[in-house]
N, C-alpha and C positions, 0 to 999 in steps of 0.2 A: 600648653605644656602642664601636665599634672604638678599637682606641690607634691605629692608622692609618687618617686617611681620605682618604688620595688613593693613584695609583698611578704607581709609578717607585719610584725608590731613588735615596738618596743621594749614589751616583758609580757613574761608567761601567762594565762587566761586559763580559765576552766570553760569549761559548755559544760555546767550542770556539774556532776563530782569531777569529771574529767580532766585532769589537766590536760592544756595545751602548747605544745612550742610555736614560737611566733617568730624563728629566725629569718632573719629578710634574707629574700630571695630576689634575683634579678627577675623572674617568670615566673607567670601563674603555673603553668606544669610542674613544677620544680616546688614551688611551695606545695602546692596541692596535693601533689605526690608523695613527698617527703612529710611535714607536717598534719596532713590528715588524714588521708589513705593509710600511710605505710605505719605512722602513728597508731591508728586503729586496728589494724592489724595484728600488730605486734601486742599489743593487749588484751586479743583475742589469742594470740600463741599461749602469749604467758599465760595467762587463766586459765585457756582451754587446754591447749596442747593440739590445735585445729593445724595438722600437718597440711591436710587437702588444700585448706586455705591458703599457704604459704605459696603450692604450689599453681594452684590457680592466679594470687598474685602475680608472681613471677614470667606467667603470661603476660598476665592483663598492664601490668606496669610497662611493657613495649607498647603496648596501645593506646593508650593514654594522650601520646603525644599528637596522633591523628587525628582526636577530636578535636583539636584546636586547632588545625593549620586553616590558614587564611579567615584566622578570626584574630582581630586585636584586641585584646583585653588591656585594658586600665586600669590603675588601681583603684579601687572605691572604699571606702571608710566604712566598715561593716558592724551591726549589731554582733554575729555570728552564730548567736542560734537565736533567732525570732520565729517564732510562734507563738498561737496564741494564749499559753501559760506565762510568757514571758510579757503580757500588751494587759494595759486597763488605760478607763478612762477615769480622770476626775471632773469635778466642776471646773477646771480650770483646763482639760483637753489630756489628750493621751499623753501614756505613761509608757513610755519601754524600761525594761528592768534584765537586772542579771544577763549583764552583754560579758559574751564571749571575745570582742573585740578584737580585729584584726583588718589590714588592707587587702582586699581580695577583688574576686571575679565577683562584681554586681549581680550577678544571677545565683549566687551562693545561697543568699537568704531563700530564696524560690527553694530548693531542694530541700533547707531544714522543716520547711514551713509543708512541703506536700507531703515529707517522712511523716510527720504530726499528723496531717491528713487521713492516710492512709491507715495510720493507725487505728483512726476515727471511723474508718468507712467511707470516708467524704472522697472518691473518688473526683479528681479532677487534674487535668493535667496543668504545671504551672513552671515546669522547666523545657526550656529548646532543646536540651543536651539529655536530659533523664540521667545525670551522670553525677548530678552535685550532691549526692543524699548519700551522707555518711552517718554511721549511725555503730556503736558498738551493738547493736544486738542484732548484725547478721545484714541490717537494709544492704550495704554498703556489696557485699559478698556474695548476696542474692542478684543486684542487677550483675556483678561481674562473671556469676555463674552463667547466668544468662547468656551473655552478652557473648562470652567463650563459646557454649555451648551451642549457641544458633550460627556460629563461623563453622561448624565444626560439619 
């Protein structure tokens, strides 16, 4: 039995300028949806005024829950945004820095870390889901464009 079983954390987190909510949730869908999706989103409303987005959401948030059936997620004790700006080494061994921090789906850090990738050109693939990669500058709304668009 986990010592934790919901997901969120404690008190509020940034990833970088960002604030983040971390209200415990009994489910990873339900966190993840609410706190980082819908979180991201809504940031992008406000700034932008990206209606399309809303509406594209509003799909994509019914579908959401299909990725996960017949997978059990646990909660795991997350950096939250690790890549590798956020990693050095010393003479004494690695260093992670500026945690995001939150209890989440273990394969989370996998999608911060390939968005960074990608960024980079370093194609590689490093998530099962391709679905964890949130990102305010559209990553997040591009797989979901996708992802609409090829059902369609």
């Amino acid at each position: 039995m986990p010592l934790v079983e919901k997901y969120g954390f404690h008190v509020a987190t940034c990833c970088g300028y960002l604030p983040q909510e971390n209200e415990w949730q009994d489910d990873w869908v339900t966190f993840y949806s609410r706190h980082r999706l819908q979180h991201q989103l809504n940031m992008v409303e406000k700034s932008c005024g990206d209606r399309e987005a809303r509406e594209l959401w509003s799909h994509l948030q019914l579908k959401i829950p299909q990725m996960f059936t017949e997978l059990e997620v646990v909660p795991a004790l997350l950096h939250g945004d690790l890549w590798g700006g956020n990693v050095a080494q010393t003479t004494e061994g690695p260093v992670l820095f500026d945690p995001a921090s939150f209890y989440g789906h273990s394969e989370y850090e996998l999608g911060i870390m390939a968005m960074f990738q990608r960024r980079l050109a370093l194609r590689r693939e490093t998530s099962s889901t391709n679905f964890f990669t949130t990102s305010i500058t559209g990553t997040t709304l591009a797989v979901a464009t996708r992802a609409l668009r090829s059902e369609s």
